[in-house]
FINU-224743 format. One line per field, with one value per atom (N, C-alpha, C): x, y, z; atom name; residue number from 0. Coordinates in pm, 1 decimal. Example, Ala and Ser with C-alpha at 12.3 -4.5 7.8 and 13.67 -1.06 7.14 Angstrom:
<nodes>
c1 = 1319.0/1230.0/1320.0/1285.0/1367.0/1290.0
c2 = -569.0/-450.0/-330.0/-225.0/-106.0/3.0
c3 = 780.0/780.0/780.0/708.0/714.0/787.0
gulo = N/CA/C/N/CA/C
kenu = 0/0/0/1/1/1
</nodes>
This chain:
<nodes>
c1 = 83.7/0.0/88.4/48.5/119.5/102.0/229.8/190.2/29.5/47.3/-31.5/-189.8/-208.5/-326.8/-458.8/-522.1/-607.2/-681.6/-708.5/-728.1/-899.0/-994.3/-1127.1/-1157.0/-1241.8/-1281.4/-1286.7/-1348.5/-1383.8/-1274.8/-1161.8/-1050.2/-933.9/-958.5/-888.8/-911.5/-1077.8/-1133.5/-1094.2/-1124.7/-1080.0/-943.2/-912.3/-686.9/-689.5/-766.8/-785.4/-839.6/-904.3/-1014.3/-890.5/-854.6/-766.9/-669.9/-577.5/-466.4/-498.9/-618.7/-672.4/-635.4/-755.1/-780.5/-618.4/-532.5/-402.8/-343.5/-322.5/-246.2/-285.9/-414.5/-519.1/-467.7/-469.1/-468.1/-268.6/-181.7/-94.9/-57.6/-103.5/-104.9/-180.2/-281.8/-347.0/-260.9/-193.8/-82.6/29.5/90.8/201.0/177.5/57.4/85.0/56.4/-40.2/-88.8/85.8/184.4/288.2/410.9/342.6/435.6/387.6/291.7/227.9/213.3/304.0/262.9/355.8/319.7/364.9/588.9/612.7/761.4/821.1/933.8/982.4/1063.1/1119.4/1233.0/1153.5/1047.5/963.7/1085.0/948.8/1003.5/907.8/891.3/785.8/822.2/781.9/844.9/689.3/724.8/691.9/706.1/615.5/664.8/663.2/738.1/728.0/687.5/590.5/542.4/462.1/439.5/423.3/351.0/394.2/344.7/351.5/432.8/359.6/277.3/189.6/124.9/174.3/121.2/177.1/108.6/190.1/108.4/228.5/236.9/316.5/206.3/290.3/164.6/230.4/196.7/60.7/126.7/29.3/67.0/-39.2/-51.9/-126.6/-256.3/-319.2/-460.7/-479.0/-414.9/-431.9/-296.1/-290.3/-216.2/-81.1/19.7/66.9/131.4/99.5/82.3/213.1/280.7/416.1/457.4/535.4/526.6/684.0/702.5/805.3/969.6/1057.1/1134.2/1131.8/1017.7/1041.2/1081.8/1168.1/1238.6/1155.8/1178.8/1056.4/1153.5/1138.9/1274.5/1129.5/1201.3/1082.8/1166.1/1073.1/1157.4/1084.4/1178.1/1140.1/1129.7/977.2/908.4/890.3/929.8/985.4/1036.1/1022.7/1082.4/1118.2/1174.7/1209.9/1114.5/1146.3/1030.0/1143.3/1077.0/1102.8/1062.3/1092.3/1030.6/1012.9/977.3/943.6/863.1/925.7/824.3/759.5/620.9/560.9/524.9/507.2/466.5/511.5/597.0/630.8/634.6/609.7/613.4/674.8/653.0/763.7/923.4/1036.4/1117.1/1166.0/1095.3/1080.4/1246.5/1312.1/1440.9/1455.8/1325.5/1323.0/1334.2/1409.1/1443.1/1404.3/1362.9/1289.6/1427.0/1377.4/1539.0/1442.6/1518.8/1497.0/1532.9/1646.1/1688.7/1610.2/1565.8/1455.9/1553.8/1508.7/1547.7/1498.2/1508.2/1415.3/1462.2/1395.2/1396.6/1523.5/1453.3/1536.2/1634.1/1587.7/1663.3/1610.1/1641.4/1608.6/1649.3/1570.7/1608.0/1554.2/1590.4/1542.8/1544.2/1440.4/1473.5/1399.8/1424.0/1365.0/1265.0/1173.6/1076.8/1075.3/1127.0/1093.3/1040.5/959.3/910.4/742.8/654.9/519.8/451.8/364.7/277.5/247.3/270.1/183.0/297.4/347.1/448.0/350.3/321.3/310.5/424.4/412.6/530.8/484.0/551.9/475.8/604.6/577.4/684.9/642.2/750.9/764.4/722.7/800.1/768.8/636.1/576.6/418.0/345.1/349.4/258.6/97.7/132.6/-5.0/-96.5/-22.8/-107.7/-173.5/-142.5/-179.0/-97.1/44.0/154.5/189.6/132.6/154.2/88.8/161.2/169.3/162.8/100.9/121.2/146.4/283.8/301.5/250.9/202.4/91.8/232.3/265.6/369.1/295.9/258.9/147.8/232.3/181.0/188.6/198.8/74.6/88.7/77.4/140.1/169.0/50.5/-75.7/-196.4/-301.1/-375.6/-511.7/-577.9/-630.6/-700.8/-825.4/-896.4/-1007.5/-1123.0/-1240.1/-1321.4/-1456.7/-1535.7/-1645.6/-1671.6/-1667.9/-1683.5/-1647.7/-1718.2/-1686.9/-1541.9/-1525.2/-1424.4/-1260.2/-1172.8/-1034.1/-1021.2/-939.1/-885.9/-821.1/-792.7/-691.5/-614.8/-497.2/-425.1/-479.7/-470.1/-532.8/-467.4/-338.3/-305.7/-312.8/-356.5/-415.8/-539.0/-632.4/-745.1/-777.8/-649.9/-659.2/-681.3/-570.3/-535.2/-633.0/-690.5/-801.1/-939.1/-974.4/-1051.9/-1063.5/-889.6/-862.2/-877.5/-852.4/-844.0/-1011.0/-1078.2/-1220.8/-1236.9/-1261.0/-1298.6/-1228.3/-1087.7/-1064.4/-1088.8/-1122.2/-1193.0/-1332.8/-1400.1/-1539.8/-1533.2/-1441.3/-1419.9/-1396.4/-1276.7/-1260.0/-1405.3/-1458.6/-1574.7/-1672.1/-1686.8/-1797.8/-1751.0/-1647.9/-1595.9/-1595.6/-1599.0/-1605.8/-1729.4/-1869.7/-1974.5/-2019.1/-2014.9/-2006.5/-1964.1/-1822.6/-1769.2/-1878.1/-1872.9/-1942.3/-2047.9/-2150.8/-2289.1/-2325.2/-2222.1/-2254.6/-2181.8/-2091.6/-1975.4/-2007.2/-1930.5/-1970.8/-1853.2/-1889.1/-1785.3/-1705.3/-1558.2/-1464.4/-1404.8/-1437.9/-1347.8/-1418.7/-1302.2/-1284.8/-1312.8/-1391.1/-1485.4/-1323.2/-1321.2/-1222.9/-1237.7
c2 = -117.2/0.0/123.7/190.5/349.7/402.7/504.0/501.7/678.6/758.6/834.4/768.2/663.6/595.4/566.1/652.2/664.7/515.7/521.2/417.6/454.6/339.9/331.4/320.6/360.1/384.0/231.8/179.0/10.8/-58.2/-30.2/-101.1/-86.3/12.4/48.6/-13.0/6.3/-80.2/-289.2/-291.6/-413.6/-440.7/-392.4/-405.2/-389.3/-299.1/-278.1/-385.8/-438.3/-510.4/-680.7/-696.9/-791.0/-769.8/-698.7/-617.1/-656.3/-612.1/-626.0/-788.9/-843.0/-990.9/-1074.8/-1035.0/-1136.0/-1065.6/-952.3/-893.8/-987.4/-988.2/-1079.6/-1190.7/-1324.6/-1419.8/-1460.0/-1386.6/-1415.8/-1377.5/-1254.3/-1252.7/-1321.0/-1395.9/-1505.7/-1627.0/-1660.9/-1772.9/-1774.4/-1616.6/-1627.7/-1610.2/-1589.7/-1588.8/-1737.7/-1800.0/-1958.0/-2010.6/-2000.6/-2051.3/-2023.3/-1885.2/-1849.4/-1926.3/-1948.0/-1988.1/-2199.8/-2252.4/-2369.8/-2442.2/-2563.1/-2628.0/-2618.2/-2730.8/-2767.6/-2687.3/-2711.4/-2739.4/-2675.1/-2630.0/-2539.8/-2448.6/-2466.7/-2352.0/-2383.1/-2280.8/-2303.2/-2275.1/-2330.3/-2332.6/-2295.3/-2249.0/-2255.7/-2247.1/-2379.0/-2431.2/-2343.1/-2304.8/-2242.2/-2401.1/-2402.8/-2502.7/-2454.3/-2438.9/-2426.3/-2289.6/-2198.9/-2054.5/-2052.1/-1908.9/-1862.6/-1948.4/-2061.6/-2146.5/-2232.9/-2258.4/-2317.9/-2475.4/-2587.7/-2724.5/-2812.0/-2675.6/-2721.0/-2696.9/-2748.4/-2673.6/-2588.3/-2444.1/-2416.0/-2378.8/-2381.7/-2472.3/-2634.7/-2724.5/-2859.3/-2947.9/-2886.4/-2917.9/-2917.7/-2828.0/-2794.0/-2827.2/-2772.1/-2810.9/-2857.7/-2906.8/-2999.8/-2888.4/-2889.7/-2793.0/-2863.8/-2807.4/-2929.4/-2839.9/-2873.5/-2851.3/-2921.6/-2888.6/-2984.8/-3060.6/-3170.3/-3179.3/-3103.9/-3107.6/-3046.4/-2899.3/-2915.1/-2758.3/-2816.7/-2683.8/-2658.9/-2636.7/-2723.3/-2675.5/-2620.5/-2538.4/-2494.9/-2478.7/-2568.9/-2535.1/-2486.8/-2331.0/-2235.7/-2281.7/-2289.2/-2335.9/-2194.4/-2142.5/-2001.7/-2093.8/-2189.2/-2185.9/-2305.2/-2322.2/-2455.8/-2566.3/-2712.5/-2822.3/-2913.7/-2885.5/-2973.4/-3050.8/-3149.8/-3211.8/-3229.7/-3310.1/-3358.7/-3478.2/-3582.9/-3725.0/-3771.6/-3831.3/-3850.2/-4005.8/-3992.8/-4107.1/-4196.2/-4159.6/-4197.9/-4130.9/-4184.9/-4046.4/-4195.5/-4197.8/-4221.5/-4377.8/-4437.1/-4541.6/-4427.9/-4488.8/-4467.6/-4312.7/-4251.7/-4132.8/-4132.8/-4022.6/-3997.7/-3902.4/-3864.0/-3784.1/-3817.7/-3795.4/-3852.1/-3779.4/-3659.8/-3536.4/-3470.0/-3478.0/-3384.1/-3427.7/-3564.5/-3601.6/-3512.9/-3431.2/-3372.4/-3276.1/-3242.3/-3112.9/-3018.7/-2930.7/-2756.4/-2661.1/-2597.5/-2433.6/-2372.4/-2233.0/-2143.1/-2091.4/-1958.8/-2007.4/-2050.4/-2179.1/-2315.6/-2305.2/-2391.1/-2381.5/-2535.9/-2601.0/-2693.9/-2668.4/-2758.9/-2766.2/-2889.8/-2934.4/-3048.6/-3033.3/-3071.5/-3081.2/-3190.9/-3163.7/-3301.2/-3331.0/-3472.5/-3477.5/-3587.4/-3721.0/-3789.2/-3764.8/-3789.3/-3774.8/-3831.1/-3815.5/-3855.0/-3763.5/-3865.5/-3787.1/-3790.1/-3664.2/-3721.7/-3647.4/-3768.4/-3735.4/-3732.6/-3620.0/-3628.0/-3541.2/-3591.3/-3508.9/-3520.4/-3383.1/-3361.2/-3507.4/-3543.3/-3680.9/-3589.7/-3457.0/-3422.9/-3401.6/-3335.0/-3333.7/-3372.0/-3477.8/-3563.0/-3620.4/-3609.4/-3652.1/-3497.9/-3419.2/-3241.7/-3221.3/-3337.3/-3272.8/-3216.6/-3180.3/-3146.1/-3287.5/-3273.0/-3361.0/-3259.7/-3338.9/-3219.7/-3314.9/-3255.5/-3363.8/-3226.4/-3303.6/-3268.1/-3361.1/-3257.4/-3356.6/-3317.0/-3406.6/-3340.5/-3403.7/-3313.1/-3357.4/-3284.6/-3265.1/-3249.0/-3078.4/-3060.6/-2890.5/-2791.2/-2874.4/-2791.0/-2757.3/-2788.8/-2689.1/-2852.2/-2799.4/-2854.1/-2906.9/-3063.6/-3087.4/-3004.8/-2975.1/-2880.9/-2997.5/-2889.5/-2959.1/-2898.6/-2946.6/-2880.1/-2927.4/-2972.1/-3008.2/-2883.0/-2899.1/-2768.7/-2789.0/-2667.6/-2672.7/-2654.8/-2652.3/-2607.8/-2488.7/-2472.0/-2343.1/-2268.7/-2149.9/-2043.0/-1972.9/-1946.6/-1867.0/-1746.0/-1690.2/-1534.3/-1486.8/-1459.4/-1373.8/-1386.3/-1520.7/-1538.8/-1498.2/-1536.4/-1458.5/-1312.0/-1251.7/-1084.9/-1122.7/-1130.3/-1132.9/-1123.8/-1220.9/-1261.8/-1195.7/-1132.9/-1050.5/-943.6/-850.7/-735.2/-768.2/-834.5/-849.9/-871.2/-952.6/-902.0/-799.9/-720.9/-606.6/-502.9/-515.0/-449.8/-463.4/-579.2/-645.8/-604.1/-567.2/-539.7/-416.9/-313.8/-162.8/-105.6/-206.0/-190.1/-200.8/-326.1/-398.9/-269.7/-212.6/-135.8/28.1/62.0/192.7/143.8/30.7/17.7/75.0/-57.7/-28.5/127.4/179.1/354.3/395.2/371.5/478.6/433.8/272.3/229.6/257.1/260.9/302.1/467.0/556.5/672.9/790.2/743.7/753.3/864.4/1008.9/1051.1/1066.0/1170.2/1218.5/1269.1/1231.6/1317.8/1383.1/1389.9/1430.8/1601.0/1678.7/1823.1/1861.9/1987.7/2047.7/2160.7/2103.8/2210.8/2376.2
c3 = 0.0/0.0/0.0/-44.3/-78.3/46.0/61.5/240.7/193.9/97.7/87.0/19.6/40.9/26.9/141.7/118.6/242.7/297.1/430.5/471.5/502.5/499.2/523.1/653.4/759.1/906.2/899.2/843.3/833.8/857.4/758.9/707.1/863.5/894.4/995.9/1120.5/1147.5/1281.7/1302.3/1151.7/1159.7/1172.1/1157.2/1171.8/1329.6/1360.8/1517.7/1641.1/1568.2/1650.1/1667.5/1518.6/1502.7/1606.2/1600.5/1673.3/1837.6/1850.7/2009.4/2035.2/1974.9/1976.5/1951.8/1894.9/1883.2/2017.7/2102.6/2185.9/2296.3/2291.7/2401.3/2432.6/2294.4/2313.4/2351.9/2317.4/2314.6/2494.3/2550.8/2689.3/2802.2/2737.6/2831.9/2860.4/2719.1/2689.2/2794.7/2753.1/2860.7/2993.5/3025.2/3178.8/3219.1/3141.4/3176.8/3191.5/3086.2/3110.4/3230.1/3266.6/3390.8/3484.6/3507.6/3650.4/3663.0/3590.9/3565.3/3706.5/3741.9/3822.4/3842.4/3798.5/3820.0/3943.2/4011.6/4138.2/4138.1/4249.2/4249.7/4368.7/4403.6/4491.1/4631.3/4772.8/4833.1/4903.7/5109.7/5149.8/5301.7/5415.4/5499.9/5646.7/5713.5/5830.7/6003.5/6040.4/6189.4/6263.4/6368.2/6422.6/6592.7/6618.7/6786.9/6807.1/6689.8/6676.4/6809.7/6830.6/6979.1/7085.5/7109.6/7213.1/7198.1/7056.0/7069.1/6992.5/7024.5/6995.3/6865.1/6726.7/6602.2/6492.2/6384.3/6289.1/6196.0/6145.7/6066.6/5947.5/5823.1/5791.7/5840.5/5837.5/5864.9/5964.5/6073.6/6135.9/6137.2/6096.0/6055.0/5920.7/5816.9/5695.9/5659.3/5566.3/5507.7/5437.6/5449.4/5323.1/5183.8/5074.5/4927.8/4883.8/4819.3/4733.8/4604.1/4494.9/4406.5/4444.8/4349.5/4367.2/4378.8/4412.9/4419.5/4510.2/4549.9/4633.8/4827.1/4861.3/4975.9/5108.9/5154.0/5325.9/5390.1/5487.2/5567.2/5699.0/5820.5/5938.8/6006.5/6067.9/6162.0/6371.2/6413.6/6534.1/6619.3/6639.1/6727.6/6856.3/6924.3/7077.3/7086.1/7235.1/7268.2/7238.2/7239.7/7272.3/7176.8/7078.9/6929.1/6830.8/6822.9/6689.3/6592.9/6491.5/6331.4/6321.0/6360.2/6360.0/6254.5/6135.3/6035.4/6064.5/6077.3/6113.7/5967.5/5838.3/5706.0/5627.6/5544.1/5424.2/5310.8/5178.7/5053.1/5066.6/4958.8/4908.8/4878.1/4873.8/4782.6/4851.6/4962.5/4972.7/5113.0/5063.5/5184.3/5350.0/5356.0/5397.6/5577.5/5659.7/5802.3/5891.0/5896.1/5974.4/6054.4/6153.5/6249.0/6394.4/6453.8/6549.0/6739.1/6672.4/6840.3/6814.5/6986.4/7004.1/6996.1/6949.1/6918.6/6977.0/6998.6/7019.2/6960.4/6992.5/6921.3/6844.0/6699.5/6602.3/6574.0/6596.0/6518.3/6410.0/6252.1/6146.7/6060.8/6024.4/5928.8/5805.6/5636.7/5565.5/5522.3/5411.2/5329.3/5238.5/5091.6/4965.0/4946.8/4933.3/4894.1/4785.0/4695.1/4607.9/4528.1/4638.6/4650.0/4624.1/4539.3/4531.2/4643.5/4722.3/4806.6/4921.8/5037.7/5141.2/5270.9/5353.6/5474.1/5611.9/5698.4/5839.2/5926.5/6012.3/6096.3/6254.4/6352.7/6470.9/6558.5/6665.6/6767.8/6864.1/6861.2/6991.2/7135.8/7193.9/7320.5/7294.7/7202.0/7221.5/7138.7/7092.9/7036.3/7098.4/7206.5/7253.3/7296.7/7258.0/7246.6/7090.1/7048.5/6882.5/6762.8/6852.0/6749.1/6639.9/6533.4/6397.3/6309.2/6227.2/6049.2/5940.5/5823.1/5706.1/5606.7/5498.0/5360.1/5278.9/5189.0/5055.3/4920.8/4864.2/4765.0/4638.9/4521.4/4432.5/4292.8/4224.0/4053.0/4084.8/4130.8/4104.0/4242.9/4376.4/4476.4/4514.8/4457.0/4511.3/4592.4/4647.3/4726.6/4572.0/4567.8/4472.5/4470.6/4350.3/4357.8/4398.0/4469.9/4510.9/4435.2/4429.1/4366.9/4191.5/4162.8/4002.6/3954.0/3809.7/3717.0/3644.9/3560.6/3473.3/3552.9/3450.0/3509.2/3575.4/3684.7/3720.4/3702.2/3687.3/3645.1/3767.1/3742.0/3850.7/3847.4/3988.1/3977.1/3874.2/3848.9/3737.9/3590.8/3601.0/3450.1/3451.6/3582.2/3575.9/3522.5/3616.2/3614.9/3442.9/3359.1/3252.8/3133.6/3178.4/3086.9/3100.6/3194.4/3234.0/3177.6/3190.3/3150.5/3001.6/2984.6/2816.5/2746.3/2806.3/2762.0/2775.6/2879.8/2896.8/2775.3/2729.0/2629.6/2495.4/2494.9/2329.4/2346.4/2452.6/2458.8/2443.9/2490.0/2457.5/2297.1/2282.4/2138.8/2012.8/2045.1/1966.9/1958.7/2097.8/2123.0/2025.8/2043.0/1970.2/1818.9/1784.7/1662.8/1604.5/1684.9/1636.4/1652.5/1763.2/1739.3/1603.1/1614.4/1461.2/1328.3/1311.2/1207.2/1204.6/1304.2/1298.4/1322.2/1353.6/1394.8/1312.7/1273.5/1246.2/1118.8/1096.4/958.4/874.0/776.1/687.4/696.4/711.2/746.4/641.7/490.7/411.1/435.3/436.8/445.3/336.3/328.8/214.7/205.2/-3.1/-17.5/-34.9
gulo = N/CA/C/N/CA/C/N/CA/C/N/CA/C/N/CA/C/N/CA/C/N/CA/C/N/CA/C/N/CA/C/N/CA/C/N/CA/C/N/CA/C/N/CA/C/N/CA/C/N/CA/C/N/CA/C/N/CA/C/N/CA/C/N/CA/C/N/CA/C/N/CA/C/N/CA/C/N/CA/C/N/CA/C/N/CA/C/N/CA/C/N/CA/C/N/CA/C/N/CA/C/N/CA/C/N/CA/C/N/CA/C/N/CA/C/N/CA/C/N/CA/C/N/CA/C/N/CA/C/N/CA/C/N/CA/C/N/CA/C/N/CA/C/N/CA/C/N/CA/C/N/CA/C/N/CA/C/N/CA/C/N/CA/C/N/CA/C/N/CA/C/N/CA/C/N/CA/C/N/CA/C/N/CA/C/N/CA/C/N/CA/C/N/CA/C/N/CA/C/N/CA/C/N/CA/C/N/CA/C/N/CA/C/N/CA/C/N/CA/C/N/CA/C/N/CA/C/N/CA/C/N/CA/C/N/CA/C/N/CA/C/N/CA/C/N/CA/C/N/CA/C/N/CA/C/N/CA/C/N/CA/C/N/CA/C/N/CA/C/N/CA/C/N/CA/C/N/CA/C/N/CA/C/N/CA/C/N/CA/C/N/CA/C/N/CA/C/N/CA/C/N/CA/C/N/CA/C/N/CA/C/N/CA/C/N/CA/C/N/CA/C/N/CA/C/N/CA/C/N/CA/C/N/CA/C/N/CA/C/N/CA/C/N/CA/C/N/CA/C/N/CA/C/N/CA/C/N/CA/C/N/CA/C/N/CA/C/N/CA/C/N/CA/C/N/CA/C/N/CA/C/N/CA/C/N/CA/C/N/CA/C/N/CA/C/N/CA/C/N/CA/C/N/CA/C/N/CA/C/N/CA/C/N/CA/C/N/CA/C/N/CA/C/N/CA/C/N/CA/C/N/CA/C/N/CA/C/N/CA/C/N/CA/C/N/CA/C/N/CA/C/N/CA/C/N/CA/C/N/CA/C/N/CA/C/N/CA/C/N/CA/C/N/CA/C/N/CA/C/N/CA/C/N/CA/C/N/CA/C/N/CA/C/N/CA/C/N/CA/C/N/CA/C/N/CA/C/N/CA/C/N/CA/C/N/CA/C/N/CA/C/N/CA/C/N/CA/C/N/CA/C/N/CA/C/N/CA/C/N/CA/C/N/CA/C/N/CA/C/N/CA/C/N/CA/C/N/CA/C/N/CA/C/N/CA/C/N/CA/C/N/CA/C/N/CA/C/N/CA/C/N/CA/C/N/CA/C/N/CA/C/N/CA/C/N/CA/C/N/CA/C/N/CA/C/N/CA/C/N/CA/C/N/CA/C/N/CA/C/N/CA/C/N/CA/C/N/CA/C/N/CA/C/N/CA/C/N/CA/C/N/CA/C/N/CA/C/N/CA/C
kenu = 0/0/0/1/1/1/2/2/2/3/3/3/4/4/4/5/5/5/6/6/6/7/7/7/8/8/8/9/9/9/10/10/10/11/11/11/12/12/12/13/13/13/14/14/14/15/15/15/16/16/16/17/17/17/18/18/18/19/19/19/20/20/20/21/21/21/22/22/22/23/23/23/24/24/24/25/25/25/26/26/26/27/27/27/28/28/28/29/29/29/30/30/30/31/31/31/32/32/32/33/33/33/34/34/34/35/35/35/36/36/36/37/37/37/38/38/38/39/39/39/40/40/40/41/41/41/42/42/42/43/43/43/44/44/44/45/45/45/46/46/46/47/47/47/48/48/48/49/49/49/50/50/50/51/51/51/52/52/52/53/53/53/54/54/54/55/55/55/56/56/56/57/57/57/58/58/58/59/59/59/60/60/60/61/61/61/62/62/62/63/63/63/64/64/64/65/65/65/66/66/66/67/67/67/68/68/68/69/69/69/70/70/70/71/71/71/72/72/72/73/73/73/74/74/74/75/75/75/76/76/76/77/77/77/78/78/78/79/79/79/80/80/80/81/81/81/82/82/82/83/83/83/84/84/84/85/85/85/86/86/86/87/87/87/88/88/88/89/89/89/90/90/90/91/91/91/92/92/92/93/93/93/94/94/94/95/95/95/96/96/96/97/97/97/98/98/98/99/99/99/100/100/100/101/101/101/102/102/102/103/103/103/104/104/104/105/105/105/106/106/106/107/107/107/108/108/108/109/109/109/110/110/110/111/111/111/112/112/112/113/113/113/114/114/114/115/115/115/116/116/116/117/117/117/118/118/118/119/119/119/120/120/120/121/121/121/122/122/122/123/123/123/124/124/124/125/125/125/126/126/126/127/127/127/128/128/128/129/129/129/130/130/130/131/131/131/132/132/132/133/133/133/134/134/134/135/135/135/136/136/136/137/137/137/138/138/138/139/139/139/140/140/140/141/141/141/142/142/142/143/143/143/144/144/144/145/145/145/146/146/146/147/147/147/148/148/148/149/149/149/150/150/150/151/151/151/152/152/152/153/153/153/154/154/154/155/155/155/156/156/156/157/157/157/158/158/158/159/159/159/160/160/160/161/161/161/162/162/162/163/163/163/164/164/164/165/165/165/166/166/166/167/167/167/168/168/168/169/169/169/170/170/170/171/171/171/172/172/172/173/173/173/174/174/174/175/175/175/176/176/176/177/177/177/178/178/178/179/179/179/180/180/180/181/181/181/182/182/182/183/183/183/184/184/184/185/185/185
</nodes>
């Protein structure tokens, strides 16, 4: 095209609308790919917080990780251990048997699939036990039927991006339906 070749309101909206719609789909893509599982994370355990005789997360709920990611449990008081009562087939993981207190610090990599229980020996009969769930995608299986889930930021993503294909779409039909003569009376 000649660059002094005038362009049509039409011809233009549609280059536009296109333009929108490929910006869209290519930024929904990359964020789905930022946010995907694989290992390397990292997770970190209180062990006794405040005094009280729980790991958290662990104790109440479960904490899920994928493979390869780093637990590091920080010991917030007294005389606790790591006693793993069940961890995996095939799985290496030995806990840290001497009591510790406070910040003390261990880590270990999980990178065994399944499920590890483990509880303080001094207070085990208080309820101090914990379970790691080590799964595919680090997250809580979904509950509820229905379709796949999206990470919030693919959410954001995809959201923002309708909303701008619906802005665009909508300024179109304006210009096209409302739209007048712009050629200048010589």
């Amino acid at each position: 095209m000649d660059s002094d070749t005038p362009v049509s309101r039409r011809r233009f909206l549609q280059g536009a609308a296109g333009a929108t719609a490929a910006a869209a789909s290519a930024g929904v893509a990359t964020a789905q790919e930022g946010e995907g599982g694989g290992g390397g994370g990292s997770a970190t355990v209180a062990v006794g917080p405040n005094g009280d005789y729980v790991y958290t997360p662990g104790t109440e709920d479960p904490l899920y990780v994928s493979p390869g990611t780093t637990v590091t449990f920080e010991w917030e008081s007294d005389n606790h251990n790591i006693n793993p009562t069940s961890v995996p087939e095939g799985a290496e993981w030995e806990g840290h048997m001497p009591t510790e207190n406070t910040g003390f610090s261990y880590e270990h990599t999980f990178e065994t699939l399944g499920t590890y229980e483990y509880q303080c020996d001094p207070h085990a009969g208080l309820g101090m036990k914990g379970t790691i769930i080590v799964n595919e995608t680090g997250a809580p299986p979904s509950t509820g039927g229905g379709g796949p889930s999206l990470p919030d930021s693919a959410m954001s993503l995809a959201v923002g991006t309708v909303a701008a294909m619906l802005t665009t779409l909508s300024l179109a039909y304006v210009f096209l339906r409302y739209g007048g003569d712009y050629e200048t009376p010589q």
